[in-house]
FIBALUM-73796 format. One record per residue: residue in one letter; x, y negated, z of N, C-alpha, C in turn. Coordinates in pm, whole numbers, plus 50000, padded with zeros to 5 digits. Layout:
% FIBALUM-73796
(A, (X, Y, Z), (X, Y, Z), (X, Y, Z)),
...
% end
This chain:
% FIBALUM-73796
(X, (19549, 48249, 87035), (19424, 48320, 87018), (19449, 48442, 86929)),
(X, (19426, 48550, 86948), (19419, 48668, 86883), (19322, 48659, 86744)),
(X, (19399, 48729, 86690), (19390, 48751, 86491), (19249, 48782, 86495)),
(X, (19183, 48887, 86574), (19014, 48897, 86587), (18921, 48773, 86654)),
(X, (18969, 48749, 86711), (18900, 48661, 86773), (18929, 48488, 86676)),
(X, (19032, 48474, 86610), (19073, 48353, 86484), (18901, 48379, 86391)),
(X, (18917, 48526, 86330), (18882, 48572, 86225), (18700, 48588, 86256)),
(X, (18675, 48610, 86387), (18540, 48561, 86431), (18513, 48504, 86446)),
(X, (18595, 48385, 86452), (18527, 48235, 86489), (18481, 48192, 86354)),
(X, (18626, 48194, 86261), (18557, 48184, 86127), (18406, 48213, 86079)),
(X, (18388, 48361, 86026), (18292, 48475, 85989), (18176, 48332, 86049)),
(X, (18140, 48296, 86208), (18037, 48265, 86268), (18056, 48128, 86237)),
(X, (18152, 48029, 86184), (18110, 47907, 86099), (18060, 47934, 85960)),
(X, (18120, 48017, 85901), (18046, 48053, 85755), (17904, 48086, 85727)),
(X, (17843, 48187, 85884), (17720, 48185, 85860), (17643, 48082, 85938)),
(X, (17696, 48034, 85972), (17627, 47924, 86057), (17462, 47906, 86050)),
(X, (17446, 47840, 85945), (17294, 47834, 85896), (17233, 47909, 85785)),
(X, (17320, 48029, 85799), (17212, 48116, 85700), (17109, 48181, 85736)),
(X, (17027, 48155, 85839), (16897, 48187, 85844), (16806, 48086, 85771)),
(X, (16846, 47999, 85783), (16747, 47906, 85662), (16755, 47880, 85535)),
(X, (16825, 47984, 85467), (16902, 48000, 85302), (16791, 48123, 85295)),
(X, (16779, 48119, 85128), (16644, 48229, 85044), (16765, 48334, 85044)),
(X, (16671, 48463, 85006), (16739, 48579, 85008), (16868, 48547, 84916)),
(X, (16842, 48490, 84785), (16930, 48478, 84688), (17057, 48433, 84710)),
(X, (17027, 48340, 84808), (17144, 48199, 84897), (17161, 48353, 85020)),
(X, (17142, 48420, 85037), (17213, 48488, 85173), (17256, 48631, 85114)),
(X, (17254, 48670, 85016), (17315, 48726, 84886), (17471, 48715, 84846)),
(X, (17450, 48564, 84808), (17533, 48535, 84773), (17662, 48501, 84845)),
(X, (17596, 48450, 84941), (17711, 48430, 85093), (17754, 48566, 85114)),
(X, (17634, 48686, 85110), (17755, 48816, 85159), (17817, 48847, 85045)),
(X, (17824, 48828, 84913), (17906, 48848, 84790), (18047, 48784, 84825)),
(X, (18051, 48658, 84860), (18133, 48574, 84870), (18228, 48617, 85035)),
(X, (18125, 48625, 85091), (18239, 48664, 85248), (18300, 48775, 85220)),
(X, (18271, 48895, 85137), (18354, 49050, 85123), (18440, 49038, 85043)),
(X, (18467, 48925, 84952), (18569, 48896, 84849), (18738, 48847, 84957)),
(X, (18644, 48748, 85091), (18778, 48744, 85163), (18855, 48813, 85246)),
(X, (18985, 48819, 85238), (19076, 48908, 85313), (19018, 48884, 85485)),
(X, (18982, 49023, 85507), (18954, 49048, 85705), (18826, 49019, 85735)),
(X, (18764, 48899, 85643), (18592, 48871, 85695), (18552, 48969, 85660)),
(X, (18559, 49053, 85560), (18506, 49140, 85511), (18471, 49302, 85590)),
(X, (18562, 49316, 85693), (18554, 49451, 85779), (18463, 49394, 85924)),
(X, (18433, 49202, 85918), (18391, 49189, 85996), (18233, 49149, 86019)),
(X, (18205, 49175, 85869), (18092, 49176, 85856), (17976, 49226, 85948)),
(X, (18003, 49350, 86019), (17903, 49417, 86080), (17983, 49436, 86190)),
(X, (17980, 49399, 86300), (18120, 49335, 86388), (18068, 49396, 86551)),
(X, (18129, 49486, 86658), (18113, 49498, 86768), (18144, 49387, 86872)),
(X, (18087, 49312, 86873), (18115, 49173, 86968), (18196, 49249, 87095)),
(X, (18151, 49339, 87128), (18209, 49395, 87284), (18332, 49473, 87247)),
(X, (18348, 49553, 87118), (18463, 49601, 87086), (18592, 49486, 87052)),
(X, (18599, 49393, 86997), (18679, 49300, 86992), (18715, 49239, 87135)),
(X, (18624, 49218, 87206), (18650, 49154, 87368), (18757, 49295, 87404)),
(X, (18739, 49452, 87395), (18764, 49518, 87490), (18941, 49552, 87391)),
(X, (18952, 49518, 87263), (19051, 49558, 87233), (19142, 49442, 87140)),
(X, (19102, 49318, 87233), (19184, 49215, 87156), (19275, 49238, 87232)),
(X, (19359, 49313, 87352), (19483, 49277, 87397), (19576, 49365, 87284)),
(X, (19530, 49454, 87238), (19627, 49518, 87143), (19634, 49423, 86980)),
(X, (19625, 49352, 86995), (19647, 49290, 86868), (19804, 49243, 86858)),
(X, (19887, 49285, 86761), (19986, 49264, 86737), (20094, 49404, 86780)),
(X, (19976, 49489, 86847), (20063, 49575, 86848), (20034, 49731, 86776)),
(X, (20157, 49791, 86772), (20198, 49931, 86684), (20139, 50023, 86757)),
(X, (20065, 50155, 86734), (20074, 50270, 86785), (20216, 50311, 86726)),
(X, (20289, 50425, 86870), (20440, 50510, 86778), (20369, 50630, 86848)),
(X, (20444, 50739, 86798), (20395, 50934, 86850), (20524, 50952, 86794)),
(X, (20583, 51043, 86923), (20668, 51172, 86873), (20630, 51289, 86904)),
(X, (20697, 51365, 86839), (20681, 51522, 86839), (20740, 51564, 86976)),
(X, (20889, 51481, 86979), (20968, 51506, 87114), (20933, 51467, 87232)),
(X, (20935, 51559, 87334), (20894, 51489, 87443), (20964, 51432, 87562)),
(X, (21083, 51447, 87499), (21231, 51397, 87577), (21256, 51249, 87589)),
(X, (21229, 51160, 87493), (21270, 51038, 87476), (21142, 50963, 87537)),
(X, (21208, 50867, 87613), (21128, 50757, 87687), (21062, 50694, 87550)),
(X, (20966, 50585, 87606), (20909, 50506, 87516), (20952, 50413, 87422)),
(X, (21061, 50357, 87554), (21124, 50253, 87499), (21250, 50289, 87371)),
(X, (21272, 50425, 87409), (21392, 50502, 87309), (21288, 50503, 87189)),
(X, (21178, 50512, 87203), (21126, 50580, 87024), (21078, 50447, 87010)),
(X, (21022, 50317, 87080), (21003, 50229, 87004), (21150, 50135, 86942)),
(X, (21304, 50209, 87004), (21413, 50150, 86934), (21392, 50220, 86818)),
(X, (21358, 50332, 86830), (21421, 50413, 86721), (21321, 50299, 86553)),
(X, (21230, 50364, 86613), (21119, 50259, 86511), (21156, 50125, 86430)),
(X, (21226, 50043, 86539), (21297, 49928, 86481), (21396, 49949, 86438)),
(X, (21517, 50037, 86466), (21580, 50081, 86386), (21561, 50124, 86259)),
(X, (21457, 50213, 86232), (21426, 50226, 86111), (21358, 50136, 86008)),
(X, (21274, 50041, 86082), (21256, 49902, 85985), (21327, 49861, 85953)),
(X, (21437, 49839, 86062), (21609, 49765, 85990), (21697, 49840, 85863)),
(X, (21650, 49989, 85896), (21726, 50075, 85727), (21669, 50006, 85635)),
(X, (21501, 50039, 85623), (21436, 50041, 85526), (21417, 49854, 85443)),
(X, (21448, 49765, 85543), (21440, 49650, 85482), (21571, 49625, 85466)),
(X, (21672, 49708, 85461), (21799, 49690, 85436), (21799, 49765, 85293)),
(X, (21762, 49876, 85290), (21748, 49914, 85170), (21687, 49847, 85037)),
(X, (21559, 49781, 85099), (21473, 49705, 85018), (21594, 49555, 84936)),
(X, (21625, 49524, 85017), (21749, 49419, 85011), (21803, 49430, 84922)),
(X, (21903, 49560, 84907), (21959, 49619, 84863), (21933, 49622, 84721)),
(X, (21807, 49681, 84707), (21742, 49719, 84573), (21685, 49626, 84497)),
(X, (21683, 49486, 84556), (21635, 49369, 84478), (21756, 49291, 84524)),
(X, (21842, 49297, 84499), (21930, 49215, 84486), (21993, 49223, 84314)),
(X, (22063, 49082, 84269), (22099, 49055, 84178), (22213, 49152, 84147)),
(X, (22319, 49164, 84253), (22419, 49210, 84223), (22463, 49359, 84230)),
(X, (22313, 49427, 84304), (22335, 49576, 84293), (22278, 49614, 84199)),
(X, (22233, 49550, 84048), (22148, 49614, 83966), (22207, 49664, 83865)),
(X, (22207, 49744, 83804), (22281, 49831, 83751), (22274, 49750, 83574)),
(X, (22374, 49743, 83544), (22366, 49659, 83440), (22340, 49731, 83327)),
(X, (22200, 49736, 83202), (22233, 49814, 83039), (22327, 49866, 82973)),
(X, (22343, 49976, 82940), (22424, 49962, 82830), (22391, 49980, 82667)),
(X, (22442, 49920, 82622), (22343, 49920, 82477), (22440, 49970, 82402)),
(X, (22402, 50071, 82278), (22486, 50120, 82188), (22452, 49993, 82068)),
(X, (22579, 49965, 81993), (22618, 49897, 81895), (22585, 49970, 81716)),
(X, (22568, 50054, 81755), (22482, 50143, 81652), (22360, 50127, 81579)),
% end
């Protein structure tokens, strides 16, 4: 099941019966739903926009400038470059590339 459609099912058990909660009690429920990660953008929710654009869930927009390279060439390229950059990241939190103090004895 798609991440929108998980995240709406939720949202619509949470409010389940808040039409019969006082303003104060339906207050507080929207205080409490915007505090959580994703219910919160789904608060005010296009029922027909989620149907028409749950097949893209999970996926990337890419754009090049060039108009030479197939699709499939710039979405390598893309993963290629996740592979630098979490190589780098690696890199930079690792124990043994960290550059060790030097302290003057002074």
């Amino acid at each position: 099941m798609p991440r929108s459609k998980r995240l709406l099912k939720r949202l619509e058990a949470e409010i389940a019966e808040s039409d019969q909660l006082s303003i104060e009690k339906r207050a507080e429920l929207l205080g409490k739903l915007k505090t959580k990660p994703g219910l919160d953008r789904l608060l005010q929710v296009d029922r027909a926009a989620v149907e028409r654009e749950a097949h893209l869930d999970g996926k990337y927009p890419v754009r090049s400038s060039d108009p030479t390279p197939t699709v499939d060439e710039i979405a390598l390229g893309y993963r290629q470059m996740l592979q630098v950059e979490r190589g780098w990241r690696e890199k930079k939190t690792s124990p043994i590339s960290r550059r060790a103090g030097h302290q003057s004895t002074m």
